[in-house]
C-alpha positions in Angstrom: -68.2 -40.0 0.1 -69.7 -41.5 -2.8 -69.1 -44.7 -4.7 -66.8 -43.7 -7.2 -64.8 -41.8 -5.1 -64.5 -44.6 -2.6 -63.7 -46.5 -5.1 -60.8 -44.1 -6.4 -59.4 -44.2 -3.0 -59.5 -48.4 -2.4 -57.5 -48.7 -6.0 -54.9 -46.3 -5.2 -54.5 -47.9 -1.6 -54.0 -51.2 -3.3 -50.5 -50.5 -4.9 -47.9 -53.1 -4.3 -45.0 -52.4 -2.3 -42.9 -52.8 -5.7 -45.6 -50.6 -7.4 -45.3 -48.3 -5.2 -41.4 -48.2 -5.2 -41.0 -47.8 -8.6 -43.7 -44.7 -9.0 -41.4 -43.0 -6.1 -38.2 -43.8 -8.3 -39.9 -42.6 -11.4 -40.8 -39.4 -9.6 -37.6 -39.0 -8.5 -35.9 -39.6 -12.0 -38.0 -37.3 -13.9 -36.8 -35.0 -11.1 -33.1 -35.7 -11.4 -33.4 -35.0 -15.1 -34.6 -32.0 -15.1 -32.0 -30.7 -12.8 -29.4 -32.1 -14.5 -30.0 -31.1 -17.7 -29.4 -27.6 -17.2 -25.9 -27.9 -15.6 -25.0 -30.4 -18.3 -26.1 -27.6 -20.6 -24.1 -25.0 -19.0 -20.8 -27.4 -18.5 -20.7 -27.8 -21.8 -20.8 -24.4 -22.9 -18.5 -23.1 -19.9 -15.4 -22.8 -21.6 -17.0 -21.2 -24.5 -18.3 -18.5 -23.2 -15.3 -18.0 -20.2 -12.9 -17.2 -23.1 -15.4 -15.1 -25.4 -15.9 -12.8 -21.2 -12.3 -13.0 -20.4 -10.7 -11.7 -24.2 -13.6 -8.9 -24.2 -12.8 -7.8 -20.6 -9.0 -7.8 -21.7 -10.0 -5.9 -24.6 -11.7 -3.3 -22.3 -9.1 -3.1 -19.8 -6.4 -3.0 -22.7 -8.4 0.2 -24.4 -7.7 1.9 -21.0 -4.2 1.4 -20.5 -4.0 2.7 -23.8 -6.2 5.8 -23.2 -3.5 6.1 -20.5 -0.8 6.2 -22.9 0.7 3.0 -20.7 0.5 0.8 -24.1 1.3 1.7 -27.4 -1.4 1.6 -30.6 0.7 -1.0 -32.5 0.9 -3.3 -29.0 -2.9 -2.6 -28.9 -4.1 -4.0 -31.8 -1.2 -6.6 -31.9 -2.8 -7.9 -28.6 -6.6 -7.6 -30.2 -5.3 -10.0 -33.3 -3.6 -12.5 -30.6 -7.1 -13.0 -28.8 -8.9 -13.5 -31.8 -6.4 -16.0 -33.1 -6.7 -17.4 -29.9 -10.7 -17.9 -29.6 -10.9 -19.0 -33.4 -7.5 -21.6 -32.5 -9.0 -23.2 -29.6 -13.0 -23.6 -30.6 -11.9 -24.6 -34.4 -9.4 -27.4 -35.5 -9.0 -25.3 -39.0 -7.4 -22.4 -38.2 -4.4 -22.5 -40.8 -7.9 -22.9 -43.4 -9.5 -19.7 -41.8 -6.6 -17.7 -41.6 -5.6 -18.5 -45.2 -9.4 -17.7 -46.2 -8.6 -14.9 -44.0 -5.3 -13.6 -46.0 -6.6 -14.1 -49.2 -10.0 -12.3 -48.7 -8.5 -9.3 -46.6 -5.0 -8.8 -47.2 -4.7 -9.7 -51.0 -8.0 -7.1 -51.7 -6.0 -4.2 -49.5 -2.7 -4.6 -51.5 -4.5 -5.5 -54.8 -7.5 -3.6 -54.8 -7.2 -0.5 -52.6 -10.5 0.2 -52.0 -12.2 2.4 -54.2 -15.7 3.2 -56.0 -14.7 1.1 -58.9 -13.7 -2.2 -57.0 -16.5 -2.6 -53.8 -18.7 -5.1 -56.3 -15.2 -6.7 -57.4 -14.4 -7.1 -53.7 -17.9 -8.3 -52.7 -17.8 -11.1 -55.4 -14.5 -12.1 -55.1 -14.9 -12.6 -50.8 -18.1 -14.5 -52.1 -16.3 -16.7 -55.1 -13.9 -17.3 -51.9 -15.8 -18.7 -49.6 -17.1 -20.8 -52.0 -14.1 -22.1 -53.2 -13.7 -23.1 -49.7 -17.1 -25.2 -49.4 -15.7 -26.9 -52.6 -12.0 -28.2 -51.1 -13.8 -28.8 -47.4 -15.9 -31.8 -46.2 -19.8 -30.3 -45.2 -18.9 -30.5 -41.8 -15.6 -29.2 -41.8 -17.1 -26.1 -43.8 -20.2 -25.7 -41.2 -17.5 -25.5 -38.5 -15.9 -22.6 -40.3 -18.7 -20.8 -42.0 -20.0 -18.5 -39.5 -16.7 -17.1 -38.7 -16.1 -17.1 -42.6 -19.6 -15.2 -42.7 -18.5 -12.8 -40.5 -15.2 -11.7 -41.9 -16.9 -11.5 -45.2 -19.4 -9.4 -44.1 -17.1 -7.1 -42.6 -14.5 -6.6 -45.4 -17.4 -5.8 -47.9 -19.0 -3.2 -45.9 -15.6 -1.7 -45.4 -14.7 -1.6 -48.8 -18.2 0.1 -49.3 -17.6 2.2 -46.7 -14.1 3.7 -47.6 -15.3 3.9 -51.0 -18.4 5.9 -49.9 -17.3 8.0 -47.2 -13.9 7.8 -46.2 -10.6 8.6 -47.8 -9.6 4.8 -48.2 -6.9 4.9 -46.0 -6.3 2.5 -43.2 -3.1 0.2 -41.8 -3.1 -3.4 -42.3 -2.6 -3.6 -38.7 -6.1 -2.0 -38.1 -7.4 -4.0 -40.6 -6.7 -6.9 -38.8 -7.4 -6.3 -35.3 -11.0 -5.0 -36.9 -11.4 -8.8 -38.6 -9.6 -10.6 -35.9 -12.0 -8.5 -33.0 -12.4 -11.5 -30.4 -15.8 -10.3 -29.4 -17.6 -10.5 -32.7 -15.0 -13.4 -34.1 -16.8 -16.5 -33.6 -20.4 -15.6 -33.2 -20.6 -12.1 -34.5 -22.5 -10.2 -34.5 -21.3 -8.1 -37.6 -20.3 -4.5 -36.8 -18.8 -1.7 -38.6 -15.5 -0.2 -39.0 -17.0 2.7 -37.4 -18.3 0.6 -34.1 -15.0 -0.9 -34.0 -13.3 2.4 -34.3 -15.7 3.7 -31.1 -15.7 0.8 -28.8 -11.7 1.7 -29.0 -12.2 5.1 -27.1 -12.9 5.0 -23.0 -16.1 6.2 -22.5 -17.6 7.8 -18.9 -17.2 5.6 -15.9 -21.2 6.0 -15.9 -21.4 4.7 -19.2 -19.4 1.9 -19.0 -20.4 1.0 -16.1 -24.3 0.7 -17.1 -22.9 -1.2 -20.7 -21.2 -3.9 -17.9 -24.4 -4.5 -16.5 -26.3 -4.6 -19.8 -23.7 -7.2 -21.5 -24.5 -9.4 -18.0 -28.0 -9.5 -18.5 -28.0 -10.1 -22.3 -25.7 -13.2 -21.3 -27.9 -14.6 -19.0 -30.8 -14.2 -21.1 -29.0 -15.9 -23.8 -28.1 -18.9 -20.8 -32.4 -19.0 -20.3 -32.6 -19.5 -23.9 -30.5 -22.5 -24.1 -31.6 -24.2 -21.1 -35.4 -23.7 -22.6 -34.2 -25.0 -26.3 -32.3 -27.7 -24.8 -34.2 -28.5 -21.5 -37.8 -27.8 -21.9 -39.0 -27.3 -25.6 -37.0 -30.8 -26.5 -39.2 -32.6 -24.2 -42.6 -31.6 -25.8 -40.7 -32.6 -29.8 -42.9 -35.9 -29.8 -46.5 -34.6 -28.4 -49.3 -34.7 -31.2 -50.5 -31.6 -33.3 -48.0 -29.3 -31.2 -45.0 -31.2 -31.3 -43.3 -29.5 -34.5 -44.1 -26.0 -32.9 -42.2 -27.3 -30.4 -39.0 -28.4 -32.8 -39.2 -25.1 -34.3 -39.0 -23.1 -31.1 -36.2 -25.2 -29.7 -34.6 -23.7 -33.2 -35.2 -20.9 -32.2 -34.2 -20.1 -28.9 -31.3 -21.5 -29.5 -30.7 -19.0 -32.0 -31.6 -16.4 -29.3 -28.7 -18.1 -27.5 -25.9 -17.3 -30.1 -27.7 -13.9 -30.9 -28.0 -12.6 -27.2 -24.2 -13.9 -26.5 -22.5 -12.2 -28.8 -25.0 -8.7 -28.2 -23.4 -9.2 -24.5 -19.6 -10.5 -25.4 -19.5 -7.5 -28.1 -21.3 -4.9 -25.5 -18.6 -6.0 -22.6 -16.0 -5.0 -25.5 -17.3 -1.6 -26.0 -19.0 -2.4 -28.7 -23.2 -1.7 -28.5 -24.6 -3.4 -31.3 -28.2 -4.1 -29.7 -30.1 -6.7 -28.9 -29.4 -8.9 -32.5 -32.2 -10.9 -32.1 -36.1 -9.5 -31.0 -37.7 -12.2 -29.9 -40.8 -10.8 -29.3 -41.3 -9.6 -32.8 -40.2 -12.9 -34.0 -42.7 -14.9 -31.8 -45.3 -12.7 -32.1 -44.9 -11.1 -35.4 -47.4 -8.8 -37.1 -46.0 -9.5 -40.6 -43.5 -11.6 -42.1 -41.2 -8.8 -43.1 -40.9 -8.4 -39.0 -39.7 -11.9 -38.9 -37.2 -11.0 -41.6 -35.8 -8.0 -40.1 -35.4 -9.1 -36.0 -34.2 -12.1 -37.1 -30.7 -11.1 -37.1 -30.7 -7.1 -37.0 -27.1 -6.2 -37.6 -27.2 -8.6 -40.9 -30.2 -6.7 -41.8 -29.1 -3.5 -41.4 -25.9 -4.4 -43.2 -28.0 -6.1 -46.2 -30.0 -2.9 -46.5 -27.7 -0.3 -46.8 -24.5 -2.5 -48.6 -26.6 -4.4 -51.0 -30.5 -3.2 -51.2 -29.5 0.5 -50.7 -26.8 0.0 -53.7 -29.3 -1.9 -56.2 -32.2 -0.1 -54.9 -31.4 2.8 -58.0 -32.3 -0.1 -60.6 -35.8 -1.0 -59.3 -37.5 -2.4 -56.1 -38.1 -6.5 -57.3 -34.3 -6.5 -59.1 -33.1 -4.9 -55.0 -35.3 -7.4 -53.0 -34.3 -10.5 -55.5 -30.7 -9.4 -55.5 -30.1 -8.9 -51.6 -31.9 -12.3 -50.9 -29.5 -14.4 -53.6 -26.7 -12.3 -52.0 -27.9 -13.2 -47.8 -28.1 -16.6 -49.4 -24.7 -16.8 -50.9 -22.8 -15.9 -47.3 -24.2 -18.9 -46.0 -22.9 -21.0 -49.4 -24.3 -23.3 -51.9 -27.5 -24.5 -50.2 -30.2 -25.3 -51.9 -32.8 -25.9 -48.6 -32.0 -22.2 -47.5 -31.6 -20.8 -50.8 -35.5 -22.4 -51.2 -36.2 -20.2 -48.2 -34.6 -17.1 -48.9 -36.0 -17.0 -52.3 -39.6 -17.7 -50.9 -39.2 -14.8 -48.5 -38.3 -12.7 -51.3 -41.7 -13.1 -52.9 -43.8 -12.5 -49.6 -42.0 -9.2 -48.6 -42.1 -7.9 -52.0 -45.9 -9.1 -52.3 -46.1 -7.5 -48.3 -44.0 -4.3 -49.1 
């Protein structure tokens, strides 16, 4: 053995008693964090996602007692508007502010308006001059409580006043209507779906089928419960290395939004409801252009800002359609001038891209 190594091996022999106590309880601490974290993680989001299972299970079961002809279609969607009511009333203290948001963006437009070719852009900036109207009368936090579900129901009563302008004959119950806004898998965390979708994932499918969609919602939720526990658990402990530190920050961002995208892919695929994966991660963390960052960020909100808002302005010119569907994505998420910053900077690198 040479010097330096016997010397290695006489320093670390000569640790205190106390020294040597303390490294063991260090060891040990270190340890006991990192197990706790992730079951503090998951407590807290237990009751969360427990309701969002249970109402899209009930939704499930309740589309085959109907296929059976055991409930009635008004029962039905009676029960669907119930469970959303329900999710929204016990994970947000402002439910009589949503639901009045809620009345006056849906139900005054289908009385008043009536859906046709003429009124889709009076519908789209009057559910945008709504919401906000509502970041005006509400605190910031109060509004950031509300404004993804706000988002969501926005987003679904312009594309289907575009729709049934479009493509349909404009005619549909204010029952329907409802339990289409008020769908407790898509409710609080989206992701935005169609009328159409709706309209499907309220048909039994084959026992094959929806068996293999089960199994397919399970594993998009417990992808979404890796995310979290890496956001919250792992990336936050790397936040306050040098040089990598704010890649760290801005993957914990990130993951966490893989959280909320792969729960609601797996809450709205246990409803009947395949909307995707919302999210592609890998596209996002290993992108080959910025425009695939843009596009897997959120897919259905792509996909609905293409064809409602690019697809309608695209007849007046590329730049005024890119410019136009940015200032609107920017909009649903209110008066912000950070994101509207960002938006409007990933306007000109597509465009430039594209």
């Amino acid at each position: 053995m040479s010097d330096e190594e016997k010397w290695f091996y006489d320093e670390s022999l000569e640790l205190s008693d106390e020294e040597f106590i303390d490294l063991i309880y260090f060891k040990e601490e270190i340890t006991h964090q990192w197990q706790l974290c992730p079951i503090g993680v998951l407590g807290s989001l237990r009751s969360t996602i427990l309701k969002l299972l249970l109402c899209s299970a009930l939704k499930r079961f309740l589309v085959f007692l109907h296929a059976k002809g055991i409930i009635s279609d008004f029962t039905l969607h009676l029960i669907f508007i119930a469970s959303g009511l329900f999710i929204i009333g016990t994970q947000n203290n402002l439910l009589l502010s949503i639901c009045t948001y809620i009345a006056l963006t849906v139900i005054l437009p289908y009385y008043k308006f009536l859906f046709n070719k003429q009124t889709k852009f009076v519908i789209l900036v009057y559910s945008i001059g709504m919401l906000l109207i509502w970041q005006y009368f509400f605190t910031a936090k109060e509004f950031m409580s509300m404004r993804g579900i706000l988002m969501i129901v926005l987003m679904k009563i312009t594309s289907l006043s575009f729709d049934l302008a479009n493509e349909f004959d404009g005619r549909i119950t204010l029952l329907h209507l409802l339990s289409y806004m008020f769908d407790s898998s898509t409710v609080l965390f989206g992701p935005w779906i169609t009328y159409k979708q709706y309209q499907d994932s309220l048909c039994l499918k084959e026992f094959k089928v929806e068996i293999t969609n089960c199994f397919r919602a399970l594993s998009y939720i417990a992808l979404s419960l890796l995310a979290v526990i890496y956001s919250s658990c792992i990336a936050d402990n790397f936040i306050e290395w040098p040089f990598i530190g704010a890649y760290f920050v801005a993957q914990s961002f990130r993951f966490s939004h893989y959280f909320v995208s792969w729960l609601s892919a797996g809450t709205s695929l246990l409803s009947g409801i395949d909307s995707g994966i919302v999210a592609d991660w890998i596209h996002i963390e290993l992108p080959r252009s910025l425009v695939d960052v843009v596009v897997s960020w959120n897919i259905p909100m792509h996909r609905f800002l293409h064809h409602h808002i690019f697809g309608e302005i695209k007849k007046y010119g590329s730049i005024p359609a890119i410019f136009i569907t940015y200032a609107v994505s920017s909009l649903f998420h209110g008066i912000n001038f950070q994101l509207s910053a960002v938006l409007l900077s990933l306007g000109f690198y597509t465009y430039a891209e594209t």
